[in-house]
MDTraj code that builds the backbone (N, CA, C; nanometers):
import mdtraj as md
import numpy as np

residues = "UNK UNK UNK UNK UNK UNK UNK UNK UNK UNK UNK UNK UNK UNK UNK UNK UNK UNK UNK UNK UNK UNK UNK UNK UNK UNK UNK UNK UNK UNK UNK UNK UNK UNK UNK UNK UNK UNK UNK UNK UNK UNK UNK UNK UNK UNK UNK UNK UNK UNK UNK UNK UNK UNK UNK UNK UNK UNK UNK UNK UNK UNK UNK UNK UNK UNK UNK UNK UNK UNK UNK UNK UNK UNK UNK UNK UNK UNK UNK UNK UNK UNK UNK UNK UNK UNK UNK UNK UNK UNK UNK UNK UNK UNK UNK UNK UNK UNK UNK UNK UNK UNK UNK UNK UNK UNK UNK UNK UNK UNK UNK UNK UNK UNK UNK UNK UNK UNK UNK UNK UNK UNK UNK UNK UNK UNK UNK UNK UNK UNK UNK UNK UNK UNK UNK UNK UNK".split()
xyz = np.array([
    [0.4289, 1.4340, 1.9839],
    [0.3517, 1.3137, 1.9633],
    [0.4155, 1.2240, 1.8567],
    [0.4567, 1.2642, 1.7585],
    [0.5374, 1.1706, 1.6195],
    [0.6721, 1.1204, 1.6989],
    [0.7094, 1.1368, 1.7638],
    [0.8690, 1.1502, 1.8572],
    [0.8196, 0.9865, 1.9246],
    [0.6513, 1.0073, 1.9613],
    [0.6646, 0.8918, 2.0281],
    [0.6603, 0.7536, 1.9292],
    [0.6295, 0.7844, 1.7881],
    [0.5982, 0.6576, 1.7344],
    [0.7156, 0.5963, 1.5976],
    [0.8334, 0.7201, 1.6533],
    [0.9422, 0.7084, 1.5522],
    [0.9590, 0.7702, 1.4117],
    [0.8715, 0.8919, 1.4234],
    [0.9075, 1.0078, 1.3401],
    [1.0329, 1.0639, 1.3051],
    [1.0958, 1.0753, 1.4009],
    [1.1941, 1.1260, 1.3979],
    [1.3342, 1.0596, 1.4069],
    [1.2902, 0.9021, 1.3645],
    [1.4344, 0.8455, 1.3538],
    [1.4267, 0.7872, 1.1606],
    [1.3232, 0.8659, 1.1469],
    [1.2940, 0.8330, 0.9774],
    [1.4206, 0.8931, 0.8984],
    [1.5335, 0.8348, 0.8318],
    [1.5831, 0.8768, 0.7053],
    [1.5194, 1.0069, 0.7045],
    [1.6287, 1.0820, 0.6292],
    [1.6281, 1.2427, 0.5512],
    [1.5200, 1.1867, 0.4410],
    [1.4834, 1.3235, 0.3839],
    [1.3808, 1.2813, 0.2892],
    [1.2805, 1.2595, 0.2672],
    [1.1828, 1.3007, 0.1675],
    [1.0533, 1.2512, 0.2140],
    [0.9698, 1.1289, 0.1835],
    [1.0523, 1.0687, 0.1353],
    [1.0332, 0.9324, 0.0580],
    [1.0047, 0.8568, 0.1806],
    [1.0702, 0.8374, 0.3217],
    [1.0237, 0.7778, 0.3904],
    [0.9316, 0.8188, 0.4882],
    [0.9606, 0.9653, 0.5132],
    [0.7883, 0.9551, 0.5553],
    [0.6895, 0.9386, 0.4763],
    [0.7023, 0.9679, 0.3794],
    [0.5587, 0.8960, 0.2780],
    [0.5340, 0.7681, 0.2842],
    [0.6791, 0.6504, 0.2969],
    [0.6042, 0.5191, 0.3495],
    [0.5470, 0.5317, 0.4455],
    [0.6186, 0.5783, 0.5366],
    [0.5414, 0.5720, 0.7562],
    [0.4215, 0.6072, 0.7246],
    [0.3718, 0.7236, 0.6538],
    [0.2277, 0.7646, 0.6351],
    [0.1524, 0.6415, 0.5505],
    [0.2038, 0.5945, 0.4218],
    [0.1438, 0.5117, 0.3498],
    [0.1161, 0.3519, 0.4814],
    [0.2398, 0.3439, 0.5607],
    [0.2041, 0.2630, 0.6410],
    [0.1234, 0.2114, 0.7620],
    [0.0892, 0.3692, 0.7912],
    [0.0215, 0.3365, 0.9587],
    [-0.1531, 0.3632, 0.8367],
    [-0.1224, 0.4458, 0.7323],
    [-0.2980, 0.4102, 0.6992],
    [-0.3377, 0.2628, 0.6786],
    [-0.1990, 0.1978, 0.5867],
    [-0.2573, 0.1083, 0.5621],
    [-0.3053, 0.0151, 0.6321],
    [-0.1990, -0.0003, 0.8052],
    [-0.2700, -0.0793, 0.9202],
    [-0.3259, -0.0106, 0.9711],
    [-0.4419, 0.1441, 0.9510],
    [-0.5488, 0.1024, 1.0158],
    [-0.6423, 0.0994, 0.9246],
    [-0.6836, 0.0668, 0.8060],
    [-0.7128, 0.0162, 0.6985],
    [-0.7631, -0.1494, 0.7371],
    [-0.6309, -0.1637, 0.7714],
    [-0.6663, -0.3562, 0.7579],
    [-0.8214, -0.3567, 0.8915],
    [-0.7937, -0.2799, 0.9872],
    [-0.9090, -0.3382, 1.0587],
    [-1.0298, -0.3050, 1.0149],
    [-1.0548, -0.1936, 0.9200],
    [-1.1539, -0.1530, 0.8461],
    [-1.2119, -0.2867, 0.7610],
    [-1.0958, -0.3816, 0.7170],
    [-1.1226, -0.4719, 0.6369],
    [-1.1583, -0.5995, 0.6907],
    [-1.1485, -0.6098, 0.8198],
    [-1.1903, -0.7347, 0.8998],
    [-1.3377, -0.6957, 0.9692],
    [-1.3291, -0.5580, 1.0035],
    [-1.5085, -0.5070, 1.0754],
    [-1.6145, -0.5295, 0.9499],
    [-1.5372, -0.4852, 0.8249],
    [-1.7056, -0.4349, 0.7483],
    [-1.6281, -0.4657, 0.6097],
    [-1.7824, -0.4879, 0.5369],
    [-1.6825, -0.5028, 0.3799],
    [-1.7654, -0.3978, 0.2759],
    [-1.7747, -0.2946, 0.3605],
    [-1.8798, -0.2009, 0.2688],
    [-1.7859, -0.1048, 0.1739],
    [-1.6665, -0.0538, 0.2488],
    [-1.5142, 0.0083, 0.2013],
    [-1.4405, -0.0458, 0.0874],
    [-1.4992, -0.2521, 0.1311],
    [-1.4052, -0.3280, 0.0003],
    [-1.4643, -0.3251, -0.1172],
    [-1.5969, -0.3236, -0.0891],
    [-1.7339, -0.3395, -0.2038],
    [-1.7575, -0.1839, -0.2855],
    [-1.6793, -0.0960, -0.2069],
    [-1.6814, 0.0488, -0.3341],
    [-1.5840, 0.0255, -0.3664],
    [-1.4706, -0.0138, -0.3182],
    [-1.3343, -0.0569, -0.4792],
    [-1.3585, -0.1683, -0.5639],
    [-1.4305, -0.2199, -0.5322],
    [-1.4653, -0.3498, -0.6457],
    [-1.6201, -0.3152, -0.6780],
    [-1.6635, -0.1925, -0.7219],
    [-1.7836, -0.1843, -0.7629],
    [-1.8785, -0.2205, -0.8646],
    [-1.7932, -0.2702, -0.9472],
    [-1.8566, -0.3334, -1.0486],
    [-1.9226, -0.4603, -1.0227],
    [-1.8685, -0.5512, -0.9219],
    [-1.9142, -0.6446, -0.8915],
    [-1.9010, -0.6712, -0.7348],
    [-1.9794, -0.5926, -0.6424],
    [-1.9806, -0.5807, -0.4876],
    [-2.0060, -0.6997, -0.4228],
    [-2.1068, -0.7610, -0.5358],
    [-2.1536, -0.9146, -0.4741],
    [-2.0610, -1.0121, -0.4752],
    [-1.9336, -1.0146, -0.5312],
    [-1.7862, -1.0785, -0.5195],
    [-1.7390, -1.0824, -0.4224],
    [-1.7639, -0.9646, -0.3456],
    [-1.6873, -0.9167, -0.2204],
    [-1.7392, -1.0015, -0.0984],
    [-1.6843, -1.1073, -0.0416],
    [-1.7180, -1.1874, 0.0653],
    [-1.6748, -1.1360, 0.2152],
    [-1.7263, -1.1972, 0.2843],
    [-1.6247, -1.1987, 0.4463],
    [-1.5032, -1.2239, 0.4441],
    [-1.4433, -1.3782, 0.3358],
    [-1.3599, -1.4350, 0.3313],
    [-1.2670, -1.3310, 0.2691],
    [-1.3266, -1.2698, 0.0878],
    [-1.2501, -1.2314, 0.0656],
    [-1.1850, -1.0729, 0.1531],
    [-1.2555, -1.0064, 0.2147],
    [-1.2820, -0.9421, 0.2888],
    [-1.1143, -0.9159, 0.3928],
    [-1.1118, -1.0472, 0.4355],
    [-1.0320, -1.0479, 0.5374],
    [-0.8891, -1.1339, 0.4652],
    [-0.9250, -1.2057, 0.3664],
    [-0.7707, -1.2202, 0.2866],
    [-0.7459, -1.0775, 0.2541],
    [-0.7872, -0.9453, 0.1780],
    [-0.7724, -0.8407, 0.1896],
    [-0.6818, -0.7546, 0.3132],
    [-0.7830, -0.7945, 0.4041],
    [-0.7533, -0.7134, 0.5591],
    [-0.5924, -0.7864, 0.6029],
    [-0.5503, -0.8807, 0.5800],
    [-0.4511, -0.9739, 0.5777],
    [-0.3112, -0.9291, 0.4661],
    [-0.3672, -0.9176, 0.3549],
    [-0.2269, -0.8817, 0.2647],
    [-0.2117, -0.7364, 0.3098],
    [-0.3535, -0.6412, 0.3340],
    [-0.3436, -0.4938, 0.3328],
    [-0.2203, -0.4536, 0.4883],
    [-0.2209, -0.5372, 0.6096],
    [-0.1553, -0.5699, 0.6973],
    [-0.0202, -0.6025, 0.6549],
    [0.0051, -0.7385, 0.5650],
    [0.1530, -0.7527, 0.5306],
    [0.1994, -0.6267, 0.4645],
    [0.1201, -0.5721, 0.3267],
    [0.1787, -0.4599, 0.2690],
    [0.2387, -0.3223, 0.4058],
    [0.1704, -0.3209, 0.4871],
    [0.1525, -0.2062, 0.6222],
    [0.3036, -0.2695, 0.6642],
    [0.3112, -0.3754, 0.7057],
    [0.4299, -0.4113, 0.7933],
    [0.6050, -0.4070, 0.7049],
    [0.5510, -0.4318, 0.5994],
    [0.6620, -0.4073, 0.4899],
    [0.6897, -0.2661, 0.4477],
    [0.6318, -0.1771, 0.4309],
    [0.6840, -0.0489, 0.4084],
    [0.6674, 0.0149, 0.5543],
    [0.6070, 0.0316, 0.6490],
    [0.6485, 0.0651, 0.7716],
    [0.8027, 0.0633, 0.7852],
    [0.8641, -0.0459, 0.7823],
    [1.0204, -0.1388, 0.7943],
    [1.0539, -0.0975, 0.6885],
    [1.0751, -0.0591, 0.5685],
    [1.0721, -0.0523, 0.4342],
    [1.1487, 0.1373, 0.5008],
    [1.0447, 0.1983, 0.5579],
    [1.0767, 0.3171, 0.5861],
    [1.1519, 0.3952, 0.6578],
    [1.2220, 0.2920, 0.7247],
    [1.3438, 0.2854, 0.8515],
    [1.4461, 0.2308, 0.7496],
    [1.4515, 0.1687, 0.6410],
    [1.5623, 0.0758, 0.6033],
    [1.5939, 0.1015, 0.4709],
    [1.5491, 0.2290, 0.3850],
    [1.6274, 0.2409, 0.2352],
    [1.7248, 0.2009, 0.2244],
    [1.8240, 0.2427, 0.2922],
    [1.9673, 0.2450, 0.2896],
    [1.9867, 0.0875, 0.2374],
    [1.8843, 0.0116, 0.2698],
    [1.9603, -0.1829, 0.2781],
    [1.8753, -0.2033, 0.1283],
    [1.9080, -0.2527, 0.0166],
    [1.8530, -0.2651, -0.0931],
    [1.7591, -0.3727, -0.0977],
    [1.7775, -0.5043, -0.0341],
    [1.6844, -0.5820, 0.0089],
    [1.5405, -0.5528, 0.0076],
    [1.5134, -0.4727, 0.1372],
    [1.4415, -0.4262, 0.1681],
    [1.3994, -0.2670, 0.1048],
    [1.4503, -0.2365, 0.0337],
    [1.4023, -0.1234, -0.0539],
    [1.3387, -0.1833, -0.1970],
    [1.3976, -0.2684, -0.2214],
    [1.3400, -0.3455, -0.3140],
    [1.1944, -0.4430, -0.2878],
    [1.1753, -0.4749, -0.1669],
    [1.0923, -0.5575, -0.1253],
    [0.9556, -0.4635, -0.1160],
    [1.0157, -0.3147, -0.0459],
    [0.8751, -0.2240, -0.0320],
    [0.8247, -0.1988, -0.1777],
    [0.9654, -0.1891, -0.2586],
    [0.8887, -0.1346, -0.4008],
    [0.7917, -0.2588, -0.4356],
    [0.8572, -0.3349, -0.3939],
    [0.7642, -0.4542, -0.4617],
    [0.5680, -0.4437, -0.4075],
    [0.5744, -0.4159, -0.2792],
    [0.4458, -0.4428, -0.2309],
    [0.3689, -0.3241, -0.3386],
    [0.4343, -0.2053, -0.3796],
    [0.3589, -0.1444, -0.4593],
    [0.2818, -0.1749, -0.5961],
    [0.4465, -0.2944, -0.6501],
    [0.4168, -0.3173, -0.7747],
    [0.2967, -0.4154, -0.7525],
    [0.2684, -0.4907, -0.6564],
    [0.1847, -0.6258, -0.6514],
    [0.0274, -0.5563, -0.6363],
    [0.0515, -0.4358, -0.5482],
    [-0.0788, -0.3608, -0.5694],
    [-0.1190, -0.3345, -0.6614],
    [-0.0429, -0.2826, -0.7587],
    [-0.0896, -0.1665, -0.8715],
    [-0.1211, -0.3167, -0.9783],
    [-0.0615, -0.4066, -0.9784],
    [-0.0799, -0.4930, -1.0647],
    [-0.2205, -0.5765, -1.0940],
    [-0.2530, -0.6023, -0.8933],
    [-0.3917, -0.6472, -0.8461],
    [-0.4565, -0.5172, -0.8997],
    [-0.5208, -0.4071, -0.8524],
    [-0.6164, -0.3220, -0.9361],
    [-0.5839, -0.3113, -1.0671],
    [-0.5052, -0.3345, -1.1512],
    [-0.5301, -0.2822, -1.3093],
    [-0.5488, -0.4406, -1.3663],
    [-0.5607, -0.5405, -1.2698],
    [-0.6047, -0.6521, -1.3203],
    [-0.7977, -0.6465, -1.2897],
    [-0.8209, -0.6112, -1.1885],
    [-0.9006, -0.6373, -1.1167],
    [-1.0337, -0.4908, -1.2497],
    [-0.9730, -0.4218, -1.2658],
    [-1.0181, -0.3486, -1.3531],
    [-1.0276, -0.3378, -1.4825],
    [-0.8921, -0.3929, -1.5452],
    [-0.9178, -0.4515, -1.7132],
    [-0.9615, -0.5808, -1.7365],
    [-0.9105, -0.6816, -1.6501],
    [-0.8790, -0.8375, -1.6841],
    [-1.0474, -0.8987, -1.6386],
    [-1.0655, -0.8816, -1.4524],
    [-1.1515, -0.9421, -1.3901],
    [-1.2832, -0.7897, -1.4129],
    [-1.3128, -0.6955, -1.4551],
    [-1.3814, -0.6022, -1.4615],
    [-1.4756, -0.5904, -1.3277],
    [-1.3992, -0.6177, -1.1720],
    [-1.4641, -0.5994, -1.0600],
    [-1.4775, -0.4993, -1.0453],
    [-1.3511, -0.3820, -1.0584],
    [-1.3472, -0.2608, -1.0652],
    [-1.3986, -0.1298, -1.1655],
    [-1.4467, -0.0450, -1.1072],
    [-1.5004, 0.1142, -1.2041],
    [-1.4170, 0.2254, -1.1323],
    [-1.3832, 0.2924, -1.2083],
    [-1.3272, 0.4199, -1.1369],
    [-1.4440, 0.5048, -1.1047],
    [-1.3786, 0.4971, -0.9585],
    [-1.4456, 0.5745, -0.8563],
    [-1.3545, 0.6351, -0.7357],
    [-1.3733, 0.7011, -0.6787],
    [-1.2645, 0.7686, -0.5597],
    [-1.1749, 0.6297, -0.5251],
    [-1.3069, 0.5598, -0.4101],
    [-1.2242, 0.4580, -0.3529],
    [-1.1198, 0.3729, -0.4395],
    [-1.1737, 0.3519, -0.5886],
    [-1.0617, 0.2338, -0.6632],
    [-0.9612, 0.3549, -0.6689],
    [-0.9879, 0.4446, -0.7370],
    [-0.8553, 0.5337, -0.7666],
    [-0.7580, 0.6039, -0.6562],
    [-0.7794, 0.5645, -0.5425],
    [-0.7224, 0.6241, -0.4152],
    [-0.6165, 0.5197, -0.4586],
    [-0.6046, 0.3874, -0.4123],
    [-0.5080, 0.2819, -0.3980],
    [-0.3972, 0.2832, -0.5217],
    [-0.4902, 0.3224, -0.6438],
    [-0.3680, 0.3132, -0.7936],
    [-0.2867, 0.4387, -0.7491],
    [-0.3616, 0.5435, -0.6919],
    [-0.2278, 0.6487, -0.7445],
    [-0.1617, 0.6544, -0.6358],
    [-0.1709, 0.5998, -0.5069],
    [-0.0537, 0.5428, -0.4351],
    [0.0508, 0.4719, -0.4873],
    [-0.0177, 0.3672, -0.5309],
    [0.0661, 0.2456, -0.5919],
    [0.1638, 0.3349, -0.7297],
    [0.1156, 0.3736, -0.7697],
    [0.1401, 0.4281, -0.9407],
    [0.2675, 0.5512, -0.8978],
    [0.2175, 0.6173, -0.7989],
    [0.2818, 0.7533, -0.7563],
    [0.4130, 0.6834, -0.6982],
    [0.4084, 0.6216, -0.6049],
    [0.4691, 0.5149, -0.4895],
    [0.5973, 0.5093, -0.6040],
    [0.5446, 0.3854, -0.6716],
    [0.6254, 0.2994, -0.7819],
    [0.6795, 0.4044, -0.8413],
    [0.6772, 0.5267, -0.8983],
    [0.7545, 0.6198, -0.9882],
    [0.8562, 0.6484, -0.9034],
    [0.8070, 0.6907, -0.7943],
    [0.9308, 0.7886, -0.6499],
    [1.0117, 0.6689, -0.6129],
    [1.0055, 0.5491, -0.5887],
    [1.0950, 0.4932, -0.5579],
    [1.1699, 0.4488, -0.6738],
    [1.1361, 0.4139, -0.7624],
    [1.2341, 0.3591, -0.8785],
    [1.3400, 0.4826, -0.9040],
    [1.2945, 0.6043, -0.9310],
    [1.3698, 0.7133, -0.9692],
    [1.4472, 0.7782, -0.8369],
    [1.4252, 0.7038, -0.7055],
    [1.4901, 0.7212, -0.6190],
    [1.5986, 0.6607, -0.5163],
    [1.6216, 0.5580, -0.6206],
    [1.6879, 0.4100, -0.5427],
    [1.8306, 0.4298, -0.5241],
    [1.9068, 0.5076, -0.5837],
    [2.0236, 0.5561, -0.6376],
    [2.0480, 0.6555, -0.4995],
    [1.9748, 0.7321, -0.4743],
    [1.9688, 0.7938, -0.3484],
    [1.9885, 0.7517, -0.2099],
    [1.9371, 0.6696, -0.2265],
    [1.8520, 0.5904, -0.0508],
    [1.9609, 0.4325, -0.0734],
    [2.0195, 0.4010, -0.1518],
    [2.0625, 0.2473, -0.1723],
    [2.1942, 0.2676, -0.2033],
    [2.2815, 0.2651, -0.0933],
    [2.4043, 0.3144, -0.1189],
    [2.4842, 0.1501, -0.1073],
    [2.5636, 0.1377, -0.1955],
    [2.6239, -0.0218, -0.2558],
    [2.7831, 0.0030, -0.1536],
])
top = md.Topology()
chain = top.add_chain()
for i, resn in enumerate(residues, 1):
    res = top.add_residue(resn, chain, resSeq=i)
    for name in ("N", "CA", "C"):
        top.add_atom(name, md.element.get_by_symbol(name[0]), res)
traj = md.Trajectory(xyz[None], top)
């Protein structure tokens, strides 16, 4: 079954299946974020009543670009461009929640907020300390 969706043309390593995995959740995630905003409203719990349709689906929208960028991101270490570009979608995450939690205080730690940081947080360590590997000049 993985054979059919390109498992097995993933880079050595587990760095990129951890994107492919980080990627197919995150697109099916995004449709979670266009049906209902009950999922968006426990990561922003401090202030649920923030949480719109609109913002809802700008969400469901970046959570999609981030999906399509490390998906591709996970086929393509080798090209620095694009190894750099996936790290990036991490850093822009981790940056949005520890804003969204110190700065805008939408956020409380709770499962749902802390699921996304220690992706992002975990993410961002393994690739920086792994670029040297996967990014051959």
């Amino acid at each position: 079954m993985l054979d059919l969706i390109g498992w097995s043309s993933l880079p050595a390593g587990l760095l990129p299946k951890w994107l492919w995995i980080v990627g197919v959740t995150s697109f099916l995630n995004t449709f979670q974020a266009f049906a209902t905003l009950t999922a968006t409203r426990r990561i922003y719990a401090n202030k649920p009543h923030e949480v719109t349709r609109l913002s809802g689906r700008t969400f469901g929208v970046w959570t999609l670009l981030s999906s399509v960028i490390r998906l591709y991101g996970a086929y393509n270490l080798h090209f620095a461009p694009m190894y750099n570009i996936t790290l990036c979608t991490f850093g822009i995450a981790w940056i949005h929640f520890m804003s969204e939690f110190i700065v805008f205080r939408t956020a409380k730690i709770t499962g749902p907020f802390m699921a996304p940081c220690i992706v992002a947080t975990s993410s961002l360590i393994w690739m920086v300390s792994q670029y040297g590997y996967y990014v051959k000049h």
